[in-house]
MMTF fields as JSON, N, C-alpha, C and O atoms, coordinates in Angstrom:
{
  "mmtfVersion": "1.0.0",
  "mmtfProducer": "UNKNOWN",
  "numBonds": 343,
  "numAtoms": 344,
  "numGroups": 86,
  "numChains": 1,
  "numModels": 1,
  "chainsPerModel": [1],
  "groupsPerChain": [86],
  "chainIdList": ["A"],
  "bondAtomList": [4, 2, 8, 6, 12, 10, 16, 14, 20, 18, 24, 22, 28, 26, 32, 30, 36, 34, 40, 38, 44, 42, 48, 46, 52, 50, 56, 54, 60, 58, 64, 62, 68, 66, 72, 70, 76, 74, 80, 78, 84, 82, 88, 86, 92, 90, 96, 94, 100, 98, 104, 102, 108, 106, 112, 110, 116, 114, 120, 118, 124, 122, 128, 126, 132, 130, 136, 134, 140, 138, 144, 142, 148, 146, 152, 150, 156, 154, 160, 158, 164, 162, 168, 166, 172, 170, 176, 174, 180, 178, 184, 182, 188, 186, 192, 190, 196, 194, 200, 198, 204, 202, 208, 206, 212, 210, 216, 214, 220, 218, 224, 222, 228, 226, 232, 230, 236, 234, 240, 238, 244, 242, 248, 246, 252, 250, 256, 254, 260, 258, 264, 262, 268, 266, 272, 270, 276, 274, 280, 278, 284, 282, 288, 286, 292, 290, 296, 294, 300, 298, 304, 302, 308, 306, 312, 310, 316, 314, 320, 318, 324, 322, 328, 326, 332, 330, 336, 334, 340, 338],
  "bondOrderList": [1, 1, 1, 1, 1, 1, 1, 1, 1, 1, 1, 1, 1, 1, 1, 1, 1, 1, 1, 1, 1, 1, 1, 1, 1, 1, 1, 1, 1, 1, 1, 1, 1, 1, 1, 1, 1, 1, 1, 1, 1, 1, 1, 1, 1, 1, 1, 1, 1, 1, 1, 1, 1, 1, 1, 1, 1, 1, 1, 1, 1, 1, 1, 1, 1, 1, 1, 1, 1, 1, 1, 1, 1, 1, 1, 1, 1, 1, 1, 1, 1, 1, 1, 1, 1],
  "groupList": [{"groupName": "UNK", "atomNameList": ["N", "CA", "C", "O"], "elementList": ["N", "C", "C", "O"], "formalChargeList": [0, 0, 0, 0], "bondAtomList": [1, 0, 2, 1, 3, 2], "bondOrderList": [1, 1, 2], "singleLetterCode": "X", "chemCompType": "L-PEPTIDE LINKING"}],
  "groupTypeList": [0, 0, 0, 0, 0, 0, 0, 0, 0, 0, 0, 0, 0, 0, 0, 0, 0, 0, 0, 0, 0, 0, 0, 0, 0, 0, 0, 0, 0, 0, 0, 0, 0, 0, 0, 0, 0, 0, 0, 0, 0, 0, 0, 0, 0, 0, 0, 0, 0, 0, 0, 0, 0, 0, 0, 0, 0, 0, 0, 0, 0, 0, 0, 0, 0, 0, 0, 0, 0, 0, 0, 0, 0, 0, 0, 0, 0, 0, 0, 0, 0, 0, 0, 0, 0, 0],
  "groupIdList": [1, 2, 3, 4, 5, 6, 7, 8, 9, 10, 11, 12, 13, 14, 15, 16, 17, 18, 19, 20, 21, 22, 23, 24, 25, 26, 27, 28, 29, 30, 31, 32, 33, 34, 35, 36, 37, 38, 39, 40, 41, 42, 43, 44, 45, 46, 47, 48, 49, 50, 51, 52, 53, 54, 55, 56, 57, 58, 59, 60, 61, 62, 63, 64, 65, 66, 67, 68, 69, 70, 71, 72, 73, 74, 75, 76, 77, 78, 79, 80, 81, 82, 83, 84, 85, 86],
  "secStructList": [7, 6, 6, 7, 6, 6, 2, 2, 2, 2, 2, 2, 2, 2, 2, 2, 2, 1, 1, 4, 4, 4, 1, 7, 7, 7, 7, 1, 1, 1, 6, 6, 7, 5, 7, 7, 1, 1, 1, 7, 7, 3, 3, 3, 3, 3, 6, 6, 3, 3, 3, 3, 3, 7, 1, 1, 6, 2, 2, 2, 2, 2, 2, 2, 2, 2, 2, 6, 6, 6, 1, 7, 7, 7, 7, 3, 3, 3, 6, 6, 3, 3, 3, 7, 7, 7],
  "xCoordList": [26.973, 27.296, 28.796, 29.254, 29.484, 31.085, 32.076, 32.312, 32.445, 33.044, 32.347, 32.826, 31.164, 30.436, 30.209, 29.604, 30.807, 30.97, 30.019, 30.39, 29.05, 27.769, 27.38, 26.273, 28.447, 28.1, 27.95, 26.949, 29.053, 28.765, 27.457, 26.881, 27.233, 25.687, 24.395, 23.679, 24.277, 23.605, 23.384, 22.35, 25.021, 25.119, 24.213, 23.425, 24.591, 23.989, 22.886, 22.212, 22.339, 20.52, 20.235, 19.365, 20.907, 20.394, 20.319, 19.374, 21.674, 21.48, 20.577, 20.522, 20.019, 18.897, 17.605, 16.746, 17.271, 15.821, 15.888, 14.764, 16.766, 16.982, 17.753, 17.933, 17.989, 18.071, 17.082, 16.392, 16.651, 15.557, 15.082, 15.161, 14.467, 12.766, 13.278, 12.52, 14.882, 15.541, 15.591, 15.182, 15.705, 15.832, 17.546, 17.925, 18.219, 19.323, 19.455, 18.817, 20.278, 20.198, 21.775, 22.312, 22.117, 23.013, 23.256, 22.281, 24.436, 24.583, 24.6, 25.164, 23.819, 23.572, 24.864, 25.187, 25.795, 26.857, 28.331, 29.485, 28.134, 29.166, 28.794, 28.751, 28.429, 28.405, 29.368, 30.596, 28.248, 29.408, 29.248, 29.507, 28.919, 28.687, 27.378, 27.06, 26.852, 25.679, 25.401, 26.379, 23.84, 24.085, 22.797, 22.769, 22.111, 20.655, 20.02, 20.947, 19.151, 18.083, 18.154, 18.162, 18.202, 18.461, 19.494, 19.334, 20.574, 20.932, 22.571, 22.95, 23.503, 24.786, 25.612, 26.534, 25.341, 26.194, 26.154, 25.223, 27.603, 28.106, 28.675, 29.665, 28.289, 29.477, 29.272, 28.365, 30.74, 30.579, 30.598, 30.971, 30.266, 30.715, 32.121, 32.296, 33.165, 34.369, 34.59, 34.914, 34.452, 34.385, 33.248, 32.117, 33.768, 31.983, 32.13, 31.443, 33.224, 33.297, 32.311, 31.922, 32.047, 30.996, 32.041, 32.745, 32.369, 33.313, 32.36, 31.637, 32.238, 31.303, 31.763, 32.839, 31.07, 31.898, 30.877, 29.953, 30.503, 29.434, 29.696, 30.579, 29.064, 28.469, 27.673, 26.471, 28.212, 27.501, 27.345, 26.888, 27.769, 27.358, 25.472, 25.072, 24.725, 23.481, 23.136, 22.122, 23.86, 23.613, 23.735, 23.002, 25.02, 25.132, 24.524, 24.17, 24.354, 23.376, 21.582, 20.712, 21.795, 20.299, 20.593, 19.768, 22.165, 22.622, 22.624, 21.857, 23.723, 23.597, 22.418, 22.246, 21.145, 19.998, 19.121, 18.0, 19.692, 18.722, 19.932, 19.691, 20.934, 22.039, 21.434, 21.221, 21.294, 21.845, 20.474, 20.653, 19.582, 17.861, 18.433, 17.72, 19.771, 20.249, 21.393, 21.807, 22.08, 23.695, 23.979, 23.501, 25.086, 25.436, 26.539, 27.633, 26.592, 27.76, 28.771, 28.395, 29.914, 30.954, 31.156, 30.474, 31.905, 32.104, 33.323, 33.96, 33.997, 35.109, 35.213, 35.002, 35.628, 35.023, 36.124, 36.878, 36.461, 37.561, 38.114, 38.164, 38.293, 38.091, 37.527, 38.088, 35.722, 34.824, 34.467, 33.62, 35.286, 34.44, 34.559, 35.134, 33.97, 33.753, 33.408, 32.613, 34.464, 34.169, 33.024, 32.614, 32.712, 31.619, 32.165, 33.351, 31.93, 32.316, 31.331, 30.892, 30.958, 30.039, 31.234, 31.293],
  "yCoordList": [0.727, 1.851, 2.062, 3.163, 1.108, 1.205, 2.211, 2.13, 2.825, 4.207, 5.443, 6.44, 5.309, 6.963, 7.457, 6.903, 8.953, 9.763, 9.186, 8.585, 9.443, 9.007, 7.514, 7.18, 6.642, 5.08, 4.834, 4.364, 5.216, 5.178, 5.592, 5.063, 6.58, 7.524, 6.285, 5.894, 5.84, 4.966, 3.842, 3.679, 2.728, 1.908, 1.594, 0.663, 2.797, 3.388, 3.384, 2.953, 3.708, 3.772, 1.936, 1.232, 1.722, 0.282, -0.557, -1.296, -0.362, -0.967, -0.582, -1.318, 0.271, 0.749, 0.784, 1.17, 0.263, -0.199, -1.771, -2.272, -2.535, -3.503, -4.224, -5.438, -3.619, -4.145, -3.755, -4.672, -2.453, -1.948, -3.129, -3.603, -3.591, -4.047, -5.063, -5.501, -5.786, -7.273, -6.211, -7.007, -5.632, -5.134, -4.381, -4.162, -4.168, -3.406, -1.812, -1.172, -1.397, -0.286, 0.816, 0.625, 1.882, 2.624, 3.05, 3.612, 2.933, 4.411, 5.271, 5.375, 6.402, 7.548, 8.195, 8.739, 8.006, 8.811, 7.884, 8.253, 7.065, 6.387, 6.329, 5.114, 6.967, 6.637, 5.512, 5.51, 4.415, 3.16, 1.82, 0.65, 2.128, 0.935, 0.889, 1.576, -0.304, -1.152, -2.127, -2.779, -2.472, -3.167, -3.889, -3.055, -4.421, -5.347, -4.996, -5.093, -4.659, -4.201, -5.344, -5.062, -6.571, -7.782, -8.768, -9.484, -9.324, -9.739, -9.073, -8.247, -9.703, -9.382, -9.494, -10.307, -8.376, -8.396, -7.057, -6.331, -7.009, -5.367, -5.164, -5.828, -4.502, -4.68, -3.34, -2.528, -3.279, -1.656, -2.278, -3.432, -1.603, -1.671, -0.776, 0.328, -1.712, -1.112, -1.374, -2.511, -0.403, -0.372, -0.786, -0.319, -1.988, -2.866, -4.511, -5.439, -4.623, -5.924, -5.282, -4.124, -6.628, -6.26, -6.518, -7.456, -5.857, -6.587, -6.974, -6.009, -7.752, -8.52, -8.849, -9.445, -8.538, -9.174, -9.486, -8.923, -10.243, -11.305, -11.752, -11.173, -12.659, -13.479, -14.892, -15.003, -15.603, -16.592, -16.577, -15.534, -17.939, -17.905, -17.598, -16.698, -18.247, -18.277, -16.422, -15.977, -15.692, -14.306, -13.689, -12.785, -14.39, -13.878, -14.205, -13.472, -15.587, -16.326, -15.455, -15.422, -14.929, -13.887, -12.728, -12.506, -11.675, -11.123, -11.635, -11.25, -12.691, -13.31, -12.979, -11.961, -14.175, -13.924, -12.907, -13.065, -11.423, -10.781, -10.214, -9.188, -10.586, -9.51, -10.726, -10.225, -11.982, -12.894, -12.317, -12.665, -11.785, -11.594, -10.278, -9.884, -9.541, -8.326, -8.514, -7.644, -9.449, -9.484, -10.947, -11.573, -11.43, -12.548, -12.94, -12.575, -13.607, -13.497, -14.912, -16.062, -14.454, -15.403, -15.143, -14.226, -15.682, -15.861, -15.783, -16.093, -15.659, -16.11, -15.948, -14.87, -17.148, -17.188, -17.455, -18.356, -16.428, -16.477, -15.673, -14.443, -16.006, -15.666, -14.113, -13.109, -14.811, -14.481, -13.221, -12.356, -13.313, -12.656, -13.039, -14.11, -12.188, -12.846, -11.535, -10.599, -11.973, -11.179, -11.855, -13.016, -10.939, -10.672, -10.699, -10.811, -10.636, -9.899, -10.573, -11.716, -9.428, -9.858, -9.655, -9.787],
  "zCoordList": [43.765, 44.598, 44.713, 45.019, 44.493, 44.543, 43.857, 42.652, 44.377, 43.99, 43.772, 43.232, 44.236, 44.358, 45.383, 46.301, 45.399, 46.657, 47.857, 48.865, 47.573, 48.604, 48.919, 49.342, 48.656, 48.673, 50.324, 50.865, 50.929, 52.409, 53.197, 54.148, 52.555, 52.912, 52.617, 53.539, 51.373, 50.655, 51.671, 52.319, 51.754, 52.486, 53.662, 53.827, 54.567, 55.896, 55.697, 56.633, 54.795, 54.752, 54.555, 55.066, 53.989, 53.52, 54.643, 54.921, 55.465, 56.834, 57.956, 58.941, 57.906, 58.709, 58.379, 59.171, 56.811, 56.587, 56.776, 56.768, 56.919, 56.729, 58.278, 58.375, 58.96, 60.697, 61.336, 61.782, 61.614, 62.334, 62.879, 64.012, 61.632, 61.956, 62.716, 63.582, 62.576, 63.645, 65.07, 65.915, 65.403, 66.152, 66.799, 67.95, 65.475, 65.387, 65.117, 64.281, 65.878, 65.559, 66.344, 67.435, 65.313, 65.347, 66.704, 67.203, 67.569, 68.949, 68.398, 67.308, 69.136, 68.994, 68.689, 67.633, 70.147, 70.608, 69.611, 69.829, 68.885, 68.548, 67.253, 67.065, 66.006, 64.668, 63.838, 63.748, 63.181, 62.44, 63.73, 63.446, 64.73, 65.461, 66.646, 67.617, 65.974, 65.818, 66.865, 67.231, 67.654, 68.287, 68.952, 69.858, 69.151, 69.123, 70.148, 70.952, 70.755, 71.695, 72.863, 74.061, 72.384, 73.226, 73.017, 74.005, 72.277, 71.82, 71.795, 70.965, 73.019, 72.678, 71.864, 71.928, 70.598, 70.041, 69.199, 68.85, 68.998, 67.978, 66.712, 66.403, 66.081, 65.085, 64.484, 64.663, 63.432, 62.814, 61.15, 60.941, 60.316, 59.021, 59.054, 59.569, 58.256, 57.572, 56.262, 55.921, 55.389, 54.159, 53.789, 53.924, 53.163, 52.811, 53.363, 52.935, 54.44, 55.382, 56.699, 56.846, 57.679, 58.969, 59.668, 59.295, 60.708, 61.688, 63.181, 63.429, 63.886, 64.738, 66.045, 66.112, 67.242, 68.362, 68.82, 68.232, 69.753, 70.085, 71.488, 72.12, 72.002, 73.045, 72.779, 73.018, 72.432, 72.39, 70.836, 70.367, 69.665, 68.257, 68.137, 67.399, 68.746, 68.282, 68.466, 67.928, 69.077, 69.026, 67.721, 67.321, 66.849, 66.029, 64.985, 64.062, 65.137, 64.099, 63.858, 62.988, 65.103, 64.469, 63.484, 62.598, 63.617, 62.991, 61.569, 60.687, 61.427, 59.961, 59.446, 58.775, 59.843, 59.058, 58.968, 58.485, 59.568, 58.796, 58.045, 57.408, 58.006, 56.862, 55.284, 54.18, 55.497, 54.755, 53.796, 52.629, 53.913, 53.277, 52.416, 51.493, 52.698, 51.8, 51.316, 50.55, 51.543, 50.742, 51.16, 52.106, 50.004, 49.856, 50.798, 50.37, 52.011, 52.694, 53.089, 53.317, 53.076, 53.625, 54.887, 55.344, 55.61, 56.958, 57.594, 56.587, 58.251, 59.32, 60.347, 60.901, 60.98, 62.585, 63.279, 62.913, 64.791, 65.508, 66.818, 66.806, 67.307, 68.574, 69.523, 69.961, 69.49, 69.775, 68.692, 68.915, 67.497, 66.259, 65.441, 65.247, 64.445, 63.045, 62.174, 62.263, 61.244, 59.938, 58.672, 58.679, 57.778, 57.086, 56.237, 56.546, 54.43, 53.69, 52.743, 52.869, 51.47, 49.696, 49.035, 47.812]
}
């Protein structure tokens, strides 16, 4: 998808067949940032990194594993976030 007009468009779909069902999902009123039905925590996609702010690691540790079932990820962890990146 990297470098075609509509990759962002694409992206966006991918993340929303693929969080839903964890129970993530887009603000309405805030397009690009994301956020769990129960589970404190947010994050937006930038570019094609996750940027993450949280409450507690095991919050995010539910995040990880449903990203980790669609893309290959690295980590960095730091004060009270954490970046993403494939």
């Amino acid at each position: 998808m990297h470098g075609l007009p509509q990759a962002g468009i694409l992206a966006n779909k991918l993340l929303h067949e693929c969080l839903a069902k964890r129970g993530y999902f887009e603000l309405p009123h805030t397009p690009g940032l994301w956020t769990h039905v129960h589970h404190p925590v947010w994050f937006t996609l930038v570019v094609d990194d996750f940027e993450v702010k949280f409450v507690g690691k095991e919050h995010t540790q539910h995040l990880l594993d449903a990203l980790k079932g669609h893309y290959t990820i690295e980590t960095e962890w730091g004060w009270g976030r954490i970046v993403l990146w494939n």
